[in-house]
C-alpha positions in Angstrom: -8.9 57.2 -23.0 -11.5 59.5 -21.0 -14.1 58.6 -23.7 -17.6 57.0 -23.7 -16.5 53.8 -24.3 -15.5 51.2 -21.5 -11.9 49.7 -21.7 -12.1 46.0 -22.2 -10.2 43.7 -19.8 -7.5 43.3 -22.8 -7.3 47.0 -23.3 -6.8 47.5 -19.4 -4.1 45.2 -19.0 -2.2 46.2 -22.1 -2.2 49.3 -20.7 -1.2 48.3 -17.1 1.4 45.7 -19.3 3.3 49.1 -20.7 3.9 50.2 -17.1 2.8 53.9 -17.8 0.9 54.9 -15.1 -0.3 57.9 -16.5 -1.9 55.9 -19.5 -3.5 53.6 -16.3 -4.9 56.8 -15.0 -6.6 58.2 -18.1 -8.7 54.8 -17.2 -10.1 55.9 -13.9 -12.2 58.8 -12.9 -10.5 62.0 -10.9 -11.6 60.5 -7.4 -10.9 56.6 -8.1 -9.8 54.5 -5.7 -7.7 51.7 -6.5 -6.7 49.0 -3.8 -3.5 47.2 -4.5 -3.6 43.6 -2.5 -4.0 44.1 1.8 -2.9 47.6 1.4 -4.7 51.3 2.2 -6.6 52.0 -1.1 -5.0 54.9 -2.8 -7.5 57.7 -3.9 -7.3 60.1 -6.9 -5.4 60.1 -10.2 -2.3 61.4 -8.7 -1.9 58.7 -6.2 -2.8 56.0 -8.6 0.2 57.2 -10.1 2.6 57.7 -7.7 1.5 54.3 -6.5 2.0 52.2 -9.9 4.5 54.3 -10.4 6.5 53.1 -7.3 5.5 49.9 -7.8 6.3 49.1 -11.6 10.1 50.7 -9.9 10.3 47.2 -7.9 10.6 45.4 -11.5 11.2 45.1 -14.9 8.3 43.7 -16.7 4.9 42.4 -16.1 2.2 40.6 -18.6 -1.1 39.4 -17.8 -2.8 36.5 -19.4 -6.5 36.3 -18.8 -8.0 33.2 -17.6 -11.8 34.5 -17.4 -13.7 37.5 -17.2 -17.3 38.5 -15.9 -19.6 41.4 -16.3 -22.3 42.4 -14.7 -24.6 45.9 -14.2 -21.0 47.6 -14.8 -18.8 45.6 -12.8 -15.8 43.2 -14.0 -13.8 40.4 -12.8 -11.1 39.4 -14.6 -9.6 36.1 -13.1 -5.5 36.1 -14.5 -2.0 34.7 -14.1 0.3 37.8 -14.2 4.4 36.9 -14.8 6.6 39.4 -13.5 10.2 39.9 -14.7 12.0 40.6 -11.4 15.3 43.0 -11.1 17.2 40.2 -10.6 16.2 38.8 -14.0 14.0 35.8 -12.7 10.6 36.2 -13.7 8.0 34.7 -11.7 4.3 33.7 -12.5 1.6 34.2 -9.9 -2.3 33.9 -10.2 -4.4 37.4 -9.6 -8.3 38.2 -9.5 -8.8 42.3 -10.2 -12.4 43.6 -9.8 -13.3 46.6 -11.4 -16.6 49.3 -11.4 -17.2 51.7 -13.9 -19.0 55.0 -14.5 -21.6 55.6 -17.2 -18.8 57.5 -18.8 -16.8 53.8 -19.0 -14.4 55.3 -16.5 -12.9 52.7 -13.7 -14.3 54.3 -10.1 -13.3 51.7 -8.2 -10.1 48.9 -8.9 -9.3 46.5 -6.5 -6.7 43.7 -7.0 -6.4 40.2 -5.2 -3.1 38.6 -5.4 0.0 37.6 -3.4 3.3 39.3 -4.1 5.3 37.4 -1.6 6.7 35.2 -4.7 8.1 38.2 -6.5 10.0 39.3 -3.9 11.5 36.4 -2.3 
């Protein structure tokens, strides 16, 4: 996707929906940062995708359903509920905000998301 055009929120999470985190990465520019909840921020394209990579390991499905979105001079909020199919077959539905910058290029430089796990995991 390392084209002019900037992904729409749809577009983003059908991609993060597929749980290919080398499709997520073609999304970001080569020194993105992407922060993941209240942990480090992970930098570059090849920890973005060590990091999805580890984490879409932890379950079996995930879909996104957007609530609202926002734009403004580049930036995007996206306010969601996310259900994620646990390993244990439950699924579980939990609300999320993910904030996003782009480059003129329409490349993510910047991803941060805001949510609480605890639920999938308990």
């Amino acid at each position: 996707m390392t084209t002019s055009s900037i992904a729409t929120p749809a577009q983003v999470f059908t991609i993060v929906d597929s749980m290919d985190p080398d499709r997520f990465a073609d999304l970001v520019t080569p020194d993105a940062k992407l922060t993941f909840g209240n942990l480090p921020p992970m930098v570059g394209r090849e920890a973005i995708i060590a990091g999805c990579a580890g984490f879409y390991g932890t379950i079996q499905a995930l879909r996104h359903t957007i609530r609202n979105e926002w734009h403004q001079d580049g930036a995007t909020i996206v306010e969601l509920v996310v259900t994620y199919d646990r390993l244990d077959g439950a699924s579980v539905t939990v609300p999320v905000v993910s904030v996003w910058s782009t480059t003129a290029d329409g490349l993510i430089d910047d991803y941060r998301v805001y949510f609480d796990l605890a639920p999938v995991y308990s």
